[in-house]
C-alpha positions as CSV (number, residue, x, y, z in Angstrom):
1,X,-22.5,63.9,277.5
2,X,-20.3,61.6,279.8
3,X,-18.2,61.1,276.3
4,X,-17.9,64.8,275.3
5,X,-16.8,66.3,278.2
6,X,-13.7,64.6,279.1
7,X,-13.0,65.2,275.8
8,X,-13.7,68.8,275.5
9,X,-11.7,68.9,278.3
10,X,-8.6,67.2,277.0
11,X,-8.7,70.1,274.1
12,X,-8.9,72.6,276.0
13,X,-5.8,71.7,278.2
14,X,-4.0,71.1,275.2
15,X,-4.8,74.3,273.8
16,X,-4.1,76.3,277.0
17,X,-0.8,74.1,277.5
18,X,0.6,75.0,274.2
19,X,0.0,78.6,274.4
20,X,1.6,78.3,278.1
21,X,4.2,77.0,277.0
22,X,5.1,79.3,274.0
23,X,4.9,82.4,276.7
24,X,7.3,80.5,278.7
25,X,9.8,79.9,275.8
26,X,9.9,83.3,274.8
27,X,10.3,84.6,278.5
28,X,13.1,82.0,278.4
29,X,14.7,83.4,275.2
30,X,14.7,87.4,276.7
31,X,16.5,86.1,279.2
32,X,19.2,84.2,277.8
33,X,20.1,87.2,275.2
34,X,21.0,89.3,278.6
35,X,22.6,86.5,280.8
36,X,25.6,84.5,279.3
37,X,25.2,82.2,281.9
38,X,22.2,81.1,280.4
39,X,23.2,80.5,276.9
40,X,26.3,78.8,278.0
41,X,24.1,76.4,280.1
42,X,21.7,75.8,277.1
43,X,24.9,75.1,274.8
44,X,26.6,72.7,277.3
45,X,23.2,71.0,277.3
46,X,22.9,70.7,273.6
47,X,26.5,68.8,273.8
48,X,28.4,72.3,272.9
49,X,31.4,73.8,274.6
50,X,31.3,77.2,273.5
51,X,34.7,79.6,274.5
52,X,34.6,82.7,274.9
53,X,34.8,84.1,271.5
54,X,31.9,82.0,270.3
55,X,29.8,82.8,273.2
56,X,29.9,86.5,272.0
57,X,29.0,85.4,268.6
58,X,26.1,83.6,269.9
59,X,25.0,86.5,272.0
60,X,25.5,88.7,269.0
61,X,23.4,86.5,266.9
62,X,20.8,86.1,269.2
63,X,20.2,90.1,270.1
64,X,20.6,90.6,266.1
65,X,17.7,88.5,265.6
66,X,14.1,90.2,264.6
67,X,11.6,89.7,267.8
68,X,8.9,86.8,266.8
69,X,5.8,89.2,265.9
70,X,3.8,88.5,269.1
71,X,-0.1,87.4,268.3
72,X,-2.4,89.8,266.3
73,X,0.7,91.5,265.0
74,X,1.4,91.6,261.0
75,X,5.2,90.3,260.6
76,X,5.5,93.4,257.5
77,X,4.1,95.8,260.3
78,X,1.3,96.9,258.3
């Protein structure tokens, strides 16, 4: 017992962390499509300079882009 529960433990706040941090990344990614600031922040970050016509590509791109199926849901919609 003093060996499994440390260790149930540890799983458990991987488990929990991961799926806390998935929510948090997709919170993140709604909120960049609306706020240029944002992406341009995340692009300077990555090493890019974007200008002005490429940040409305990006923008584009990113509200073009099919919402990740949330849990439980089929990606066909069925």
């Amino acid at each position: 017992m003093d060996i499994a529960l440390p260790i149930i433990t540890l799983v458990v706040g991987l488990v929990g962390g991961f799926f806390i941090g998935v929510y948090y990344l997709r919170k993140q990614m709604e909120k960049m499509q609306s706020d240029p600031q944002m992406l341009q922040k995340m692009a300077k970050q990555m090493g890019y300079n974007l200008n002005g016509k490429q940040m409305q590509k990006a923008q584009q791109m990113m509200k073009n882009q099919p919402p990740v199926p949330k849990r439980g849901q089929n990606r066909k919609g069925k």
